[in-house]
C-alpha positions in Angstrom: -70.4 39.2 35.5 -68.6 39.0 32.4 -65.1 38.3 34.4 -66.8 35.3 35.4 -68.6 34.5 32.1 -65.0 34.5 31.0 -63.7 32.0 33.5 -66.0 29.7 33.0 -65.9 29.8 29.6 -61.9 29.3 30.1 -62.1 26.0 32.7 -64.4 24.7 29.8 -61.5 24.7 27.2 -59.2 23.4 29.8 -60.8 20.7 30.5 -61.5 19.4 26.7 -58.1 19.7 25.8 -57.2 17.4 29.0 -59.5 15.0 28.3 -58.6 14.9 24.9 -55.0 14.7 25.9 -55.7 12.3 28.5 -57.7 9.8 25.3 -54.4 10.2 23.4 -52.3 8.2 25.8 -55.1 5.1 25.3 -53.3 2.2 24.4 -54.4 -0.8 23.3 -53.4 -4.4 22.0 -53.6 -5.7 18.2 -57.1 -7.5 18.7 -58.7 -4.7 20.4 -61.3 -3.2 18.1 -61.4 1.1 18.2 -64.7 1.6 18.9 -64.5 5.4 17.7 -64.6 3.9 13.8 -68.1 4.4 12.4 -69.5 1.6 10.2 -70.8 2.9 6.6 -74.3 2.5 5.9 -76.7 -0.4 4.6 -75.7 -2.5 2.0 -78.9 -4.0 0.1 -77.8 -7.4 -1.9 -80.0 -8.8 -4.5 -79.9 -12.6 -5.2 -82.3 -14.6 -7.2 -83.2 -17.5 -4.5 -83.1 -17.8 -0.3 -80.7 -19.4 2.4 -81.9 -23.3 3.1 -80.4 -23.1 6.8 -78.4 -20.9 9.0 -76.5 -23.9 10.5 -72.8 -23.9 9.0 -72.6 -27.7 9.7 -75.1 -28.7 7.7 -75.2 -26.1 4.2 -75.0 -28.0 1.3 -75.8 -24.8 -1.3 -74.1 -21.6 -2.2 -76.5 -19.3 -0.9 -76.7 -20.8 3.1 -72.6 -20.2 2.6 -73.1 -16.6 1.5 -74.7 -15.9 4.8 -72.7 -18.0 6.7 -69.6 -16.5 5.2 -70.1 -13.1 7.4 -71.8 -14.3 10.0 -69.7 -17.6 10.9 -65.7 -18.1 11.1 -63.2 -20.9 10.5 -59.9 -21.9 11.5 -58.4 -21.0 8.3 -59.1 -18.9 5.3 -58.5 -18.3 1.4 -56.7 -15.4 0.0 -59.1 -12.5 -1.2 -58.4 -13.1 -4.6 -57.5 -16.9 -4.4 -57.7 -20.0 -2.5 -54.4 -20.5 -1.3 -54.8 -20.8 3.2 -54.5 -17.6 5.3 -54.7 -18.0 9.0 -58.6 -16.5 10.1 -59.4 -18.1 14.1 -56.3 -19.9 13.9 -53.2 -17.9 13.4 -50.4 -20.5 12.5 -50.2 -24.4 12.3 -48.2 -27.2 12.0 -48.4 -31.3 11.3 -46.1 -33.8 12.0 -43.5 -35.4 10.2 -46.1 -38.6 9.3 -48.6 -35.8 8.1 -50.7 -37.5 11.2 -51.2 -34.3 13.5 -52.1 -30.9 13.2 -51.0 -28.4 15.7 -53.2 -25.1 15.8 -52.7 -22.2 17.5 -55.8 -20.0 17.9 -56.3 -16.3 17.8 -56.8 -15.0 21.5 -59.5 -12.3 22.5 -62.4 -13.4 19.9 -65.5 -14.0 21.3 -68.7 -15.7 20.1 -72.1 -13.0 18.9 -73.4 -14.0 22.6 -70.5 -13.3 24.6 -69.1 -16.3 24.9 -65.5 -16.9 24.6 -64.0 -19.0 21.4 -61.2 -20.8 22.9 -60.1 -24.9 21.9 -63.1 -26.2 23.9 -65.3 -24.8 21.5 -63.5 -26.2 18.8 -63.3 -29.8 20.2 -67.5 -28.9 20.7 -67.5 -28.4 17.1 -66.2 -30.9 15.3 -67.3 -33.2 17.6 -71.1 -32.4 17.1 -70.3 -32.6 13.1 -68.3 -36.1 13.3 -69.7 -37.9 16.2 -73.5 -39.1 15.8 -73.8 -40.0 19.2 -73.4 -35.8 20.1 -76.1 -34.5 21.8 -76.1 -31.4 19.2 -75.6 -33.9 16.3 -78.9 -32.9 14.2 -79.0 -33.1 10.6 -77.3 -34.4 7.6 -73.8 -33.2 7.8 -73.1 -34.0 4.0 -70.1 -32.0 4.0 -68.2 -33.4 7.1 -69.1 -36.3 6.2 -67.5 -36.6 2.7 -64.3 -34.8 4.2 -63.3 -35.2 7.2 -65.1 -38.5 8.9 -63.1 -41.8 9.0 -60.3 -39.2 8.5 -60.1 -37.4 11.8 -59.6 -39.9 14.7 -59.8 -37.5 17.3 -59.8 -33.6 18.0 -58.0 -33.0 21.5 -58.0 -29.2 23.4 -53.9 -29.0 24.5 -54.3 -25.8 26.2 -56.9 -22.9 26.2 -55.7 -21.6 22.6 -54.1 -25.1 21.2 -55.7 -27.5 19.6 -54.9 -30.5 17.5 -55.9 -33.2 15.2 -55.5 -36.4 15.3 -55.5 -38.2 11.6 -56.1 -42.2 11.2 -53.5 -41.0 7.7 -52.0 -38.3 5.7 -54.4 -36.5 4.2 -53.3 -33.7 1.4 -57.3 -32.3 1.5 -57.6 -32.0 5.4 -56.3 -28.2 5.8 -58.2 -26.2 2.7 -61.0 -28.3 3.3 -61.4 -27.2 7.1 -61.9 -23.5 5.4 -64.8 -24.5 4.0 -67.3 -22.7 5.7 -69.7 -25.7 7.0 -66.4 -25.9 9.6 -67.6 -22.3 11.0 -67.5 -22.5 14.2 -70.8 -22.0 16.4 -71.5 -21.0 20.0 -71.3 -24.1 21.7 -73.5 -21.9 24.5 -75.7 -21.5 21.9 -76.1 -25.2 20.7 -77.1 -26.4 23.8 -79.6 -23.7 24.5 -81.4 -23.9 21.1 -80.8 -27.5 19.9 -82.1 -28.3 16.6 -83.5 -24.6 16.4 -80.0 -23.2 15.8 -80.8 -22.5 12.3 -83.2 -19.8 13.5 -80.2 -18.4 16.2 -76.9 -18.5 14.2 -74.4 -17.7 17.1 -70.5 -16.9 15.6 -67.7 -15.2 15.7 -67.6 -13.1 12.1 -68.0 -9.5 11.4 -72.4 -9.7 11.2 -74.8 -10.9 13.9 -77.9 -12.4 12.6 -80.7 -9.9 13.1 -83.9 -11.2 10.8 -85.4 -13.6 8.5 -88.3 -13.1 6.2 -88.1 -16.4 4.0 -88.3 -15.7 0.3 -87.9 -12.4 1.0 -84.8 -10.4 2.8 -82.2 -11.8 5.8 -80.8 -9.3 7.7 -76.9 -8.5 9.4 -76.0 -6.4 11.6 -72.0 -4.7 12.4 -70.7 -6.6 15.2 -69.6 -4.2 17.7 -67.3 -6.0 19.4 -65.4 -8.2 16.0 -61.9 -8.8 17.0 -60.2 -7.5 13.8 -59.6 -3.7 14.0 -62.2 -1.1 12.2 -64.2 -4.2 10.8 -67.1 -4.7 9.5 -66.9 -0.9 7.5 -71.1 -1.5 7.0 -73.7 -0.9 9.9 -75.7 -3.5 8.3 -76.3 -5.9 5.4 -80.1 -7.1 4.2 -79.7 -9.8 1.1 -83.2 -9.7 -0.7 -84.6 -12.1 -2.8 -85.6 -11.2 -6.5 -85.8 -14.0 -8.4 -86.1 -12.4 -12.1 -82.8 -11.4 -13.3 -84.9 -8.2 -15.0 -86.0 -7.0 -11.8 -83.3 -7.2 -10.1 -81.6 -5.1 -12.3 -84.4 -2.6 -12.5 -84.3 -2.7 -8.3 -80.4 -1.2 -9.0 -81.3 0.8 -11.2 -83.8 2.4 -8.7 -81.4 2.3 -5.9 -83.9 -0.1 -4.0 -80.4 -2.8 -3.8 -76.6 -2.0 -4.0 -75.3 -4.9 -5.6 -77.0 -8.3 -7.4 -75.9 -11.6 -8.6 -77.5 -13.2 -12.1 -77.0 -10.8 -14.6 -79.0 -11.3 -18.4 -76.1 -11.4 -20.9 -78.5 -8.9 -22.9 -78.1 -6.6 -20.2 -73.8 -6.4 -20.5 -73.8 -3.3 -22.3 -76.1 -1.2 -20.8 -74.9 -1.5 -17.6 -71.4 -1.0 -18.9 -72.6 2.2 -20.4 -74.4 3.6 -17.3 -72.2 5.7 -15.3 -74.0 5.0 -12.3 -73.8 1.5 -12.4 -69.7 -0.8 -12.4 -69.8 -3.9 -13.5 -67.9 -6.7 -11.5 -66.8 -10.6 -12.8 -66.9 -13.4 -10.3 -63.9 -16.3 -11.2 -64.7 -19.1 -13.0 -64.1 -21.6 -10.7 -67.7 -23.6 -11.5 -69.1 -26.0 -13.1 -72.5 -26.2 -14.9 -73.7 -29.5 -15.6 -76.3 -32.1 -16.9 -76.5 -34.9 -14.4 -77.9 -38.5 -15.1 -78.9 -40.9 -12.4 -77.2 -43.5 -13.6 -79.0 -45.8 -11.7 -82.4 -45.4 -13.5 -83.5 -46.8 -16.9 -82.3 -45.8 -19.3 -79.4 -44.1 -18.0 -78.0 -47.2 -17.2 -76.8 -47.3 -20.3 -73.3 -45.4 -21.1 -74.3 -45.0 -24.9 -77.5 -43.5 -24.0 -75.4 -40.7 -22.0 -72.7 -41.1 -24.7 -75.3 -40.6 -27.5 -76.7 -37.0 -25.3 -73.9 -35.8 -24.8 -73.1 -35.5 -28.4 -76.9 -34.6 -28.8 -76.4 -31.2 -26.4 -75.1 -28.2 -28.7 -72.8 -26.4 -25.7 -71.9 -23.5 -27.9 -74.9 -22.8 -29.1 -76.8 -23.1 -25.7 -73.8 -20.6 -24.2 -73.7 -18.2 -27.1 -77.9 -17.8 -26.4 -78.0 -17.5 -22.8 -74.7 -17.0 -20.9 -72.9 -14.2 -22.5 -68.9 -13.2 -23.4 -67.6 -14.4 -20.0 -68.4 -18.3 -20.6 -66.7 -21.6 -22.3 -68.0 -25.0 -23.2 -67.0 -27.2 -20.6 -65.8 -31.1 -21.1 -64.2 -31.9 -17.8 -66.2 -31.9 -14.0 -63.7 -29.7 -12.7 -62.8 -25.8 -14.4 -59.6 -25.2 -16.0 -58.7 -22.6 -13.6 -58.1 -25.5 -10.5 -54.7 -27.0 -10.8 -54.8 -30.6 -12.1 -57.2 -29.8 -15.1 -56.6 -32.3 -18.3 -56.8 -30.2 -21.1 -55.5 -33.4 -23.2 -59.5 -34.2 -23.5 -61.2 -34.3 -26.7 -64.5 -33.0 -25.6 -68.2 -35.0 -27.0 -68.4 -32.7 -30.3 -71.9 -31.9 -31.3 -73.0 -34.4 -34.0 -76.3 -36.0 -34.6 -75.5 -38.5 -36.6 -73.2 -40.0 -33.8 -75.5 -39.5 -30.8 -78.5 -41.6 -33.5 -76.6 -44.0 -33.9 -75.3 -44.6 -30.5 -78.8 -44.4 -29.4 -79.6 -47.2 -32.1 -76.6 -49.2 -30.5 -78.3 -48.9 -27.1 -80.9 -50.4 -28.2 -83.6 -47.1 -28.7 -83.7 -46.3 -32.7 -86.6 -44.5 -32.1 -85.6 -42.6 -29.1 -87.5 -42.7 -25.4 -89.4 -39.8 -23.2 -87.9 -38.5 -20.3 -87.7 -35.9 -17.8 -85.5 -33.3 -17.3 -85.5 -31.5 -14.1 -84.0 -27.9 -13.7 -84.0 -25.3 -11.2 -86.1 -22.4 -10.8 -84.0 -19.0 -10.9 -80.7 -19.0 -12.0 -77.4 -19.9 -10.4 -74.0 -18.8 -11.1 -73.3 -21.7 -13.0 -76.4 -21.8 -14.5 -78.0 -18.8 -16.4 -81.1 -18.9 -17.5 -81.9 -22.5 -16.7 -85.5 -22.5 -18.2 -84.0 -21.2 -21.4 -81.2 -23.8 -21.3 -83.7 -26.7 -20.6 -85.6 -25.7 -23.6 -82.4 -25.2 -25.4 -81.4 -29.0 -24.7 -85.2 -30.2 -25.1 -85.1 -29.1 -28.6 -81.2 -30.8 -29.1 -82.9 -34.1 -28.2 -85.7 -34.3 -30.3 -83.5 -34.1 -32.9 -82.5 -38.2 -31.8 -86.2 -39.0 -30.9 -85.8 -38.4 -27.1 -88.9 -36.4 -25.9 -88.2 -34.4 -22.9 -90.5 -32.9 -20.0 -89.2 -29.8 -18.6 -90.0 -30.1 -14.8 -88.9 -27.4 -12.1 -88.8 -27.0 -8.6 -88.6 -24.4 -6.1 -84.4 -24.2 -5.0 -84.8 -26.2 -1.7 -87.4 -28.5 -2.8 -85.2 -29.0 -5.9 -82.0 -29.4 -4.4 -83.4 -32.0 -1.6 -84.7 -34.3 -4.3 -81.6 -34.5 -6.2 -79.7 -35.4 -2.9 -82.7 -37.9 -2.2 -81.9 -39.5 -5.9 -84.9 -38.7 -7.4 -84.4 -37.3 -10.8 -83.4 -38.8 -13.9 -81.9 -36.2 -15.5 -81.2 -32.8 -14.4 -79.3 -29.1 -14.2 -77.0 -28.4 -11.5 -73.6 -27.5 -10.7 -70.8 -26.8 -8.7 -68.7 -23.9 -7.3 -65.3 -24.0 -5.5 -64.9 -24.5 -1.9 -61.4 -24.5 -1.4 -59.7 -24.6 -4.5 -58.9 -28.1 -4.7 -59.3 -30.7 -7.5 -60.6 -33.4 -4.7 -63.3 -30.6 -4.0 -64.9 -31.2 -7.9 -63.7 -34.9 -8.4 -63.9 -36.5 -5.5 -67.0 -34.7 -4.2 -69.4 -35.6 -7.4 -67.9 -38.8 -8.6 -66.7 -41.1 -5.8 -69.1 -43.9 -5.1 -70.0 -42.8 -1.6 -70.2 -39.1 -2.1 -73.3 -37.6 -0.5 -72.9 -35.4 -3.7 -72.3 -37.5 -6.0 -75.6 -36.9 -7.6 -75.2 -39.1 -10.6 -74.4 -42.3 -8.1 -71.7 -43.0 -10.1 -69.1 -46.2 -8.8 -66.1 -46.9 -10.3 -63.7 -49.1 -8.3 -60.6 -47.7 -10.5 -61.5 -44.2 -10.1 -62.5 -44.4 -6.1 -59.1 -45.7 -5.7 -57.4 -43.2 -7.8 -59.1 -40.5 -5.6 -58.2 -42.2 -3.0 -54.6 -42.0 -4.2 -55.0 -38.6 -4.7 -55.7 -37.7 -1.2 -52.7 -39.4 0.5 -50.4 -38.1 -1.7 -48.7 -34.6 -0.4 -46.8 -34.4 -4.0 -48.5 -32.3 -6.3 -47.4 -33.6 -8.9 -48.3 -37.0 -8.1 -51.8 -35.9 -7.7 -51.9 -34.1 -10.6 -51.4 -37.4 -12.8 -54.1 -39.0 -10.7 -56.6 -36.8 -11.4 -55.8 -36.0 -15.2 -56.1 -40.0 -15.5 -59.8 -39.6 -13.8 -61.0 -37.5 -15.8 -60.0 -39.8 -18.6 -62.3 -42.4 -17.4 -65.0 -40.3 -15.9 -65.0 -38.7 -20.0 -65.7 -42.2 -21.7 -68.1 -42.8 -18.8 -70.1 -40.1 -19.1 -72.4 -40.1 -15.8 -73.1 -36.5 -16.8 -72.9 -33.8 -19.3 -70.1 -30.6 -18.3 -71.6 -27.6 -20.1 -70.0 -24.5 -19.1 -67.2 -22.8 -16.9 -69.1 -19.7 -15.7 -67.0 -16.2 -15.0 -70.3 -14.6 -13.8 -70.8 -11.0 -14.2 -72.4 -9.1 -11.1 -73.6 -5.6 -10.9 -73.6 -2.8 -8.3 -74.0 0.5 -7.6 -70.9 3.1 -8.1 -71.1 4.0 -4.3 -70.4 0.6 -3.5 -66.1 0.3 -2.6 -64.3 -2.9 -1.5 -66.0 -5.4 -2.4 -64.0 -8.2 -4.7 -65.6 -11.2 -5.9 -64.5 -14.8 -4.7 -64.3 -17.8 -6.8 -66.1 -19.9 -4.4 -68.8 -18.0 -5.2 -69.1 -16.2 -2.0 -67.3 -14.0 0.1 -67.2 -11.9 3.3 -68.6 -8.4 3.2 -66.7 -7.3 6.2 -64.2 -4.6 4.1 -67.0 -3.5 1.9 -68.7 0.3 2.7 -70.6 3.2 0.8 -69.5 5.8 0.0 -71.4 8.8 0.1 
């Protein structure tokens, strides 16, 4: 009996050590992903307001694109720590001599969250739905494609299964970062047909999550997708973003290990999570803009010496030293000094009373007027503590005679009216999509800019940015757009108030994860460790 205990117990070994020798001669190609690598844990991310929609084609706000960022993929990318392109579903390109056609070359073996392969058909599907209105998927807004790549790209043509190229009606110097954006991710083209207008509740792409869950107001929830075509990615099992809109609970929610990681820190709060050994601090680049917008096309901010006479009425520094913290500078340009083509030249609106009363006078309003100014509801990261910095800026005024009404909205509501032109006067702002002047200049200030909430016109500076985006010399565009901001200064159709490098916070388990400029960034190479 024990002879054949023994035997047993010795064709038992055998065979594990030829199966395991047999696994070690698995081969497998670049794309393939090991499925022996075990994601790392739950990641819990605190941020003060919700996602608007789940469909890439039609975000308009940073916190859609934080969702969309891991879930959805474009053709190219921006370095980790910069927004110079990297390839991401395409893998190399090329244009023509007459800057007319791009030649992409897509990544093979990727295949869409339902199973579905991504191959040039669904790209031709994609930007088709975005750019043609007459697409049977074509449901929404589309702000984004709109300003960027419509009347721009003529046609987008499949040349083989993993080819595809672009037809342009001109040069265009903003064409390639801007199709990294990540409005162009690219959806399920299975999945747009199936669920129509209700694809913002069934987000269907390629990235490293798969949708799982959405409470509104309250958490959104990834999952690892098993089968992601880059090797031992996503390192999490699963990502939940929760909504806290008070900065202060947030922080006491990391504190308590209920999150791992928060946006919209309290500059008061700096040093005491510096000093807690539990906690690391990180800084997100200042690649943003916080501003004060008029609608120029409302009494009385018709009138450039009325927005001449608040901007010098509006104590930057003082509003900044109050409520942003160390990691913050008065701003007096709409784009941040840290995108190439910045005038620095610019003699910013100092603070001075005595100017902004009696430019007010010259307008025509010695005794000042009442107004409204509308701000957002939790903070941004361009815009800390906006009901602090409203009151900030109501008290500046009353020191002209201008009487101000603080009114606030809930983030979607808010951010729909502004598009809608409904305010007066208001707080917003604006991070970096691609790292591109035209991204700031053009996107607020051209006449016809879906975002150009101040619904500004100026025929000298549309053609200038106009200019701007034919050229393919730097340095040529670089003169165009240090001359726009020149105008768009002595214009004043809004107010720059800060360039934000916003601190975050996390937990000392959390490893990998590097802040973006654009103000978001994929999770995919972020993990706990235990």
């Amino acid at each position: 009996m024990k002879k054949l205990l023994r035997l047993l117990l010795l064709i038992a070994v055998l065979s594990v050590l030829l199966l395991a020798g047999c696994a070690g001669d698995t081969s497998s190609d670049d794309n393939s992903k090991d499925k022996g690598t075990a994601a790392n844990g739950t990641l819990i991310y605190g941020r003060g307001t919700d996602t608007v929609t789940l469909d890439p084609h039609n975000i308009i706000d940073a916190e859609s694109s934080r969702i969309a960022k891991n879930v959805y993929e474009t053709l190219i990318d921006y370095e980790k720590e910069g927004t110079d392109v990297v390839p991401k579903l395409a893998t190399e390109w090329s244009t023509s001599e007459d800057g007319k056609i791009w030649t992409f070359q897509l990544r093979k073996d990727v295949k869409f969250h339902d199973g579905t392969t991504f191959d040039a058909d669904a790209v031709v599907y994609n930007f088709n739905r975005m750019m043609d209105e007459s697409h049977p998927q074509h449901h929404g807004e589309f702000s984004i494609p709109s300003r960027t790549i419509k009347g721009i790209v003529e046609e987008v043509q499949a040349i083989d299964t993993h080819t595809v190229e672009f037809r342009l009606s001109e040069s265009n110097a903003t064409f390639l970062p801007n199709i990294g954006i990540t409005t162009f991710g690219m959806i399920s083209p299975k999945a747009l047909q199936e669920y129509g207008e209700d694809i913002n509740q069934h987000p269907v792409g390629t990235g490293p999550f798969v949708y799982d869950s959405w409470k509104e107001n309250d958490t959104l929830t990834l999952l690892k997708n098993e089968e992601y075509w880059e090797n031992d990615l996503p390192k999490l099992d699963k990502v939940i973003f929760k909504v806290i809109p008070d900065n202060s609970a947030r922080l006491t929610a990391l504190k308590n290990n209920e999150i791992d990681l928060m946006e919209g820190l309290n500059p008061t709060d700096l040093p005491e999570i510096d000093s807690n050994e539990q906690l690391q601090l990180f800084k997100r680049p200042s690649a943003n803009l916080g501003y004060l917008t008029f609608n120029i096309t409302k009494h009385p901010f018709d009138n450039v010496k009325v927005r001449q006479a608040i901007s010098h009425a509006v104590d930057k520094q003082g509003i900044i030293d109050a409520f942003y913290g160390p990691f913050t500078i008065p701003a007096k340009n709409m784009m941040p000094p840290v995108i190439w083509g910045y005038n620095d030249e610019i003699t910013d609106y100092d603070y001075n009373l005595d100017k902004a009363k009696k430019l007010l006078e010259e307008a025509g309003f010695p005794d000042g007027f009442e107004t409204e100014l509308w701000v957002m509801s939790t903070d941004r990261v361009y815009f800390s503590q906006p009901q602090k910095v409203a009151e900030a800026v109501k008290m500046n005024l009353k020191e002209i005679g201008i009487d101000v009404k603080i009114v606030t909205f809930e983030w979607a509501t808010y951010l729909s009216k502004l598009m809608n032109g409904e305010h007066g006067f208001a707080a917003i702002g604006r991070l970096s999509e691609n790292g591109d002047p035209d991204n700031f200049l053009y996107t607020m200030l051209y006449s016809t800019s879906a975002s150009n909430l101040s619904r500004y016109a100026n025929d000298k500076v549309d053609a200038l940015l106009d200019l701007a985006q034919s050229s393919t010399d730097r340095e040529e565009r670089t003169a165009f757009y240090k001359e726009i901001q020149e105008i768009v200064h002595d214009d004043a159709p809004a107010i720059p108030l800060a360039y934000v490098e916003s601190a975050m916070a996390g937990g000392k388990s959390v490893k990998g994860y590097i802040p973006h400029a654009i103000g978001y960034e994929s999770l995919a190479e972020v993990y706990i460790e235990d």
